[in-house]
N, C-alpha and C positions, 0 to 999 in steps of 0.2 A: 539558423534554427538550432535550439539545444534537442540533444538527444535523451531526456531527460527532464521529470516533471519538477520544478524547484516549490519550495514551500521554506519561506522566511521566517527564522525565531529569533526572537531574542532573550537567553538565557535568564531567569529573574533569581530573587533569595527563594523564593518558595519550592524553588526547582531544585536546588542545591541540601546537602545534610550537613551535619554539625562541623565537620573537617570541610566542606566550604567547595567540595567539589561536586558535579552533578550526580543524583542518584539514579542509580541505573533503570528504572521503570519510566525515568519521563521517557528515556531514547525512544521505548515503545510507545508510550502515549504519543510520540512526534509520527511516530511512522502512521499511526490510525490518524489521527489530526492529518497529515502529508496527501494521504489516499482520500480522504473526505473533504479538502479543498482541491484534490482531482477529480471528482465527481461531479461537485457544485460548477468547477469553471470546463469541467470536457464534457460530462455526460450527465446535466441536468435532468434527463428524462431516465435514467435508471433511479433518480435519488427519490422521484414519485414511483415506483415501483418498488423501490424498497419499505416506501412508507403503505405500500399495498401490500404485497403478497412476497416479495425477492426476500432472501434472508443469504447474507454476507457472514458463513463462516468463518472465523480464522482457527485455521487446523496448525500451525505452525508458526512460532515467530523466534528468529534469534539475533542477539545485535553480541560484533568485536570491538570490544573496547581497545582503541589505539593510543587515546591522549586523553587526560582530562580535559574536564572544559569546566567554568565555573559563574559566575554571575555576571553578568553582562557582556558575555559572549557572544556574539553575533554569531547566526549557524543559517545552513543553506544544506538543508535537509533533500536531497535528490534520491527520485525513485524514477526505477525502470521497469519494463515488463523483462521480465527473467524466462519468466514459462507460461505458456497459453494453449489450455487443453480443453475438451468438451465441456465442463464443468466447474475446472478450477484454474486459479491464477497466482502462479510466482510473481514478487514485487523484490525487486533488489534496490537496496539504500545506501546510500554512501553520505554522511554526517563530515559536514566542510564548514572549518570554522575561518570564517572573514576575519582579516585584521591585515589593517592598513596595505591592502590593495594587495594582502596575500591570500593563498587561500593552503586551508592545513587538515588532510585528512585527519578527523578524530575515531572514527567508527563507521564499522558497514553492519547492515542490518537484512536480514533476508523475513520475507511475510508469504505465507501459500494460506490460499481462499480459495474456499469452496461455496457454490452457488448453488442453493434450497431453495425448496418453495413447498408448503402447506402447513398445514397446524402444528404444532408444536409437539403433538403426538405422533404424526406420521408424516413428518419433513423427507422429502426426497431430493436429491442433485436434478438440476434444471442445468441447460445450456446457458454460456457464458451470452447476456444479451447482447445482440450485435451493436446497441449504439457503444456499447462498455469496449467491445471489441473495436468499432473503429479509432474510438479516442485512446486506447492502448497502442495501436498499430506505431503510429510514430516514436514511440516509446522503446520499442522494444530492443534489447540487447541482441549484438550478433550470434547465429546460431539459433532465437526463439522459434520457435514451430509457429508458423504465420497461420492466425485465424483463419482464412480462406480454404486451407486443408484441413480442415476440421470434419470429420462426418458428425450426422447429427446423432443426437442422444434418443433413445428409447427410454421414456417412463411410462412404467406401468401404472394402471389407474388403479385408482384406490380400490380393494378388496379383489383384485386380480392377482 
């Protein structure tokens, strides 16, 4: 079993700028794309929650450029759980380009998400839902603070 959520790219022209090497915004669009095929195949029932009422902060995102990579690049985009706290979540990326039965760090990429809920005028942090929390669990990096020791969060109710 991989320690380790994997999400398969393959590098196109559209992804790449005029010097032919990848522009550095898709890395991020891969890590959002990465996390939202972890959703779809771990935790189908927070992705109807989010289409309800959950709203998936990102408060932080940064990617190290190691290597170019460029148009038809095969990449094997890995995230881990980093950090898991009452509300929010560290995702650690590691950017591994496939070629011929090697594999070649290009970039690591770190994402921290914070978890809201209500309108758009008075959004508060909500607890990390536990189905999101068990499909993390395997995931996670040594050292993460195990969901299980979490206390729970206090939110105050609207006009209190």
């Amino acid at each position: 079993m991989q320690d380790y959520y994997e999400y398969r790219h393959l590098v196109g022209f559209e992804e790449t700028n005029l010097v032919g090497n990848v522009y550095y915004v898709n890395y991020l669009r891969w890590q959002g794309r990465c996390r939202e095929m972890f959703l779809r195949e771990h935790a189908p029932e927070v992705i109807a929650d989010v289409q309800a009422d959950l709203k998936l902060f990102t408060l932080k995102v940064d990617c190290e450029f190691l290597s170019e990579i460029t148009a038809f690049d095969e990449l094997s985009i890995r995230m881990r759980l980093e950090d898991l706290t009452q509300t929010q979540i560290e995702f650690a990326f590691d950017y591994v380009r496939l070629r011929e039965g090697l594999e070649d760090l290009v970039a690591r990429g770190r994402q921290r998400v914070a978890c809201m809920r209500g309108p758009n005028t008075d959004t508060r942090p909500t607890p990390v839902p536990e189905p999101l929390r068990r499909a993390l669990s395997r995931y996670a990096l040594r050292g993460t603070r195990p969901a299980a020791v979490q206390a729970p969060i206090r939110v105050p109710a609207a006009g209190s």
